[in-house]
C-alpha positions as CSV (number, residue, x, y, z in Angstrom):
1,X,107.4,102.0,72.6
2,X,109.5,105.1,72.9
3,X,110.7,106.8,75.7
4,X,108.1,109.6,74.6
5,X,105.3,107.5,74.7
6,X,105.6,106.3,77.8
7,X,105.6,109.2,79.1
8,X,102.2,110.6,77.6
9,X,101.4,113.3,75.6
10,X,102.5,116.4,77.1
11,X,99.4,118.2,75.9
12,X,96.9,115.7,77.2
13,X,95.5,117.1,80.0
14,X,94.7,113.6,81.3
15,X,90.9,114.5,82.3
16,X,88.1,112.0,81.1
17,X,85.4,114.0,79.1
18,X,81.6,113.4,78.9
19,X,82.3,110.1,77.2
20,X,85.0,109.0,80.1
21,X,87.7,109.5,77.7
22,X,90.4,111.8,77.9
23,X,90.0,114.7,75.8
24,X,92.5,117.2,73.8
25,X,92.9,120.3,75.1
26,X,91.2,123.1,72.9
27,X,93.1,124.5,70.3
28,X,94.1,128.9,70.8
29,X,91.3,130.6,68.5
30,X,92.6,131.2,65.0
31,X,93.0,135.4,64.6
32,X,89.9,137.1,64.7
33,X,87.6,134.8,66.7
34,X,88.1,136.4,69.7
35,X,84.4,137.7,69.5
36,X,82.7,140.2,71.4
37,X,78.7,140.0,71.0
38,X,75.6,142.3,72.1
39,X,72.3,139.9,71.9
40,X,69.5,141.5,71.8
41,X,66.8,139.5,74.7
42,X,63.3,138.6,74.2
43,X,62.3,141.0,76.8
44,X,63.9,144.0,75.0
45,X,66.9,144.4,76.7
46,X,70.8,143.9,75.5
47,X,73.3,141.6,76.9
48,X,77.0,141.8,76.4
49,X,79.9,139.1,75.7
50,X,82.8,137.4,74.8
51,X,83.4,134.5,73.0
52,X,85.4,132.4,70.4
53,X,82.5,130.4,68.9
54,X,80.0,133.0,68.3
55,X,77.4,130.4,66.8
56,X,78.1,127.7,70.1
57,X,77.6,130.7,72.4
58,X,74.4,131.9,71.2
59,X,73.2,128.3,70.7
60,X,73.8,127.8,74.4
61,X,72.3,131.4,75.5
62,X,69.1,129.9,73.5
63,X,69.3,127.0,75.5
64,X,69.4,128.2,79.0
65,X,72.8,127.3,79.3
66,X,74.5,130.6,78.6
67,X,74.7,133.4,80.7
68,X,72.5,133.5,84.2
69,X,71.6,137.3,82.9
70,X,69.7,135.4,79.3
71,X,68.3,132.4,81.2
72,X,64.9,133.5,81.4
73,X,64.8,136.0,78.5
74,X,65.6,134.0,75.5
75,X,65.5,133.1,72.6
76,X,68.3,135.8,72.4
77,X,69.3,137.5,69.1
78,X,72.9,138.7,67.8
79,X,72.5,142.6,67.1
80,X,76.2,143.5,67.1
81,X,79.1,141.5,66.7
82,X,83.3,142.5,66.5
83,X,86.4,140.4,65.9
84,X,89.7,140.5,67.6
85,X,93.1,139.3,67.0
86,X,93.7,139.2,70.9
87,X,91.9,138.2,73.8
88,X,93.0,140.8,75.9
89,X,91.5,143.7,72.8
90,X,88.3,141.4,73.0
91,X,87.7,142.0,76.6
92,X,88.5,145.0,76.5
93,X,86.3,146.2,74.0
94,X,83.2,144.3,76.0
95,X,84.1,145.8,79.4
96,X,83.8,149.5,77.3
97,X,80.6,148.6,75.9
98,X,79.2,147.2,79.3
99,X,80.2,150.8,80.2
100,X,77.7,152.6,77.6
101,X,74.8,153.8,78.6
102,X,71.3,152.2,77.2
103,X,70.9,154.9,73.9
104,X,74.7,154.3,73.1
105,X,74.7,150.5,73.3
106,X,71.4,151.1,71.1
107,X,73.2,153.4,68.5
108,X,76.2,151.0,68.3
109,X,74.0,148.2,67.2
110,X,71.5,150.0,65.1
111,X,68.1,149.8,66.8
Protein backbone atom coordinates (compact mmCIF):
# COMPACT_ATOMS: atom_id res chain seq x y z
CA UNK A 1 0.00 0.00 0.00
CA UNK A 2 1.16 3.45 -0.87
CA UNK A 3 1.80 6.22 1.17
CA UNK A 4 -1.43 7.73 -0.63
CA UNK A 5 -3.53 5.16 0.32
CA UNK A 6 -3.02 5.23 3.61
CA UNK A 7 -3.87 8.23 3.92
CA UNK A 8 -7.41 8.16 2.17
CA UNK A 9 -8.89 9.69 -0.51
CA UNK A 10 -8.63 13.36 -0.18
CA UNK A 11 -12.07 13.83 -1.69
CA UNK A 12 -13.84 11.35 0.50
CA UNK A 13 -15.71 13.09 2.76
CA UNK A 14 -15.63 10.17 5.17
CA UNK A 15 -19.50 10.30 6.10
CA UNK A 16 -21.52 6.90 5.88
CA UNK A 17 -24.54 7.43 3.54
CA UNK A 18 -28.10 5.81 3.77
CA UNK A 19 -26.51 2.44 3.18
CA UNK A 20 -23.66 3.13 6.04
CA UNK A 21 -21.12 3.42 3.51
CA UNK A 22 -19.19 6.30 2.83
CA UNK A 23 -20.19 8.18 -0.15
CA UNK A 24 -18.40 10.44 -2.94
CA UNK A 25 -18.91 13.77 -2.74
CA UNK A 26 -21.22 15.17 -5.57
CA UNK A 27 -19.59 16.11 -8.67
CA UNK A 28 -19.82 20.49 -9.66
CA UNK A 29 -22.86 20.64 -12.15
CA UNK A 30 -21.72 20.31 -15.72
CA UNK A 31 -22.36 24.16 -17.56
CA UNK A 32 -25.78 24.89 -17.75
CA UNK A 33 -27.48 22.87 -15.06
CA UNK A 34 -27.49 25.43 -12.77
CA UNK A 35 -31.41 25.65 -13.15
CA UNK A 36 -33.81 28.09 -12.10
CA UNK A 37 -37.61 26.73 -12.17
CA UNK A 38 -41.23 28.35 -11.67
CA UNK A 39 -43.73 25.26 -10.91
CA UNK A 40 -46.82 25.99 -11.30
CA UNK A 41 -49.08 24.47 -7.75
CA UNK A 42 -52.16 22.60 -7.73
CA UNK A 43 -53.86 25.34 -5.98
CA UNK A 44 -53.04 27.83 -8.82
CA UNK A 45 -50.25 29.55 -7.43
CA UNK A 46 -46.38 29.76 -8.73
CA UNK A 47 -43.36 28.76 -6.75
CA UNK A 48 -39.89 29.69 -7.54
CA UNK A 49 -36.36 27.71 -7.43
CA UNK A 50 -33.08 26.64 -7.98
CA UNK A 51 -31.66 23.60 -8.77
CA UNK A 52 -29.07 21.33 -10.57
CA UNK A 53 -31.38 18.28 -11.22
CA UNK A 54 -34.38 19.85 -12.46
CA UNK A 55 -36.20 16.34 -12.97
CA UNK A 56 -34.90 15.07 -8.99
CA UNK A 57 -36.23 18.46 -7.71
CA UNK A 58 -39.64 18.28 -9.10
CA UNK A 59 -39.80 14.58 -8.32
CA UNK A 60 -39.20 15.53 -4.68
CA UNK A 61 -41.62 18.75 -4.71
CA UNK A 62 -44.31 15.87 -5.97
CA UNK A 63 -43.42 13.98 -3.21
CA UNK A 64 -43.72 16.22 -0.24
CA UNK A 65 -40.23 16.37 0.14
CA UNK A 66 -39.42 19.53 -1.70
CA UNK A 67 -40.05 22.88 -0.62
CA UNK A 68 -42.28 23.54 2.84
CA UNK A 69 -44.09 26.30 0.39
CA UNK A 70 -45.31 22.95 -2.30
CA UNK A 71 -45.91 20.47 0.56
CA UNK A 72 -49.51 20.65 0.60
CA UNK A 73 -50.15 21.99 -2.92
CA UNK A 74 -48.83 19.36 -5.15
CA UNK A 75 -48.58 17.59 -7.61
CA UNK A 76 -46.59 20.67 -8.79
CA UNK A 77 -45.90 21.45 -12.61
CA UNK A 78 -42.78 23.06 -14.38
CA UNK A 79 -44.16 26.21 -16.29
CA UNK A 80 -40.77 28.01 -16.83
CA UNK A 81 -37.48 26.77 -16.66
CA UNK A 82 -33.66 28.76 -17.46
CA UNK A 83 -30.09 27.44 -17.51
CA UNK A 84 -26.98 28.90 -16.17
CA UNK A 85 -23.34 28.47 -16.50
CA UNK A 86 -22.88 29.85 -12.84
CA UNK A 87 -24.49 29.38 -9.68
CA UNK A 88 -24.12 32.69 -8.58
CA UNK A 89 -26.31 34.02 -12.32
CA UNK A 90 -28.77 31.11 -11.27
CA UNK A 91 -29.60 32.62 -8.01
CA UNK A 92 -29.55 35.61 -9.10
CA UNK A 93 -31.99 35.26 -11.67
CA UNK A 94 -34.48 33.38 -9.05
CA UNK A 95 -34.12 36.19 -6.38
CA UNK A 96 -35.37 38.77 -9.56
CA UNK A 97 -38.17 36.64 -10.34
CA UNK A 98 -39.21 36.09 -6.64
CA UNK A 99 -39.27 39.97 -7.02
CA UNK A 100 -42.03 40.10 -9.86
CA UNK A 101 -45.21 40.73 -9.15
CA UNK A 102 -48.10 37.94 -9.73
CA UNK A 103 -49.08 39.30 -13.71
CA UNK A 104 -45.24 39.39 -14.48
CA UNK A 105 -44.24 36.06 -13.14
CA UNK A 106 -47.55 34.96 -15.21
CA UNK A 107 -46.28 36.74 -18.53
CA UNK A 108 -42.76 35.25 -18.07
CA UNK A 109 -44.11 31.79 -18.06
CA UNK A 110 -46.93 32.05 -20.55
CA UNK A 111 -50.24 31.61 -18.68
Amino acid sequence: MSESDAAGDPSDDGKPDSNGTKSEPEPEPIDGRHVVYVLECTDGSLYTGYTTDLERRVAEHNAGEGAKYTRGRTPVEVRYHERYETRSAAMSREYEIKQLTRAQKERLVGL
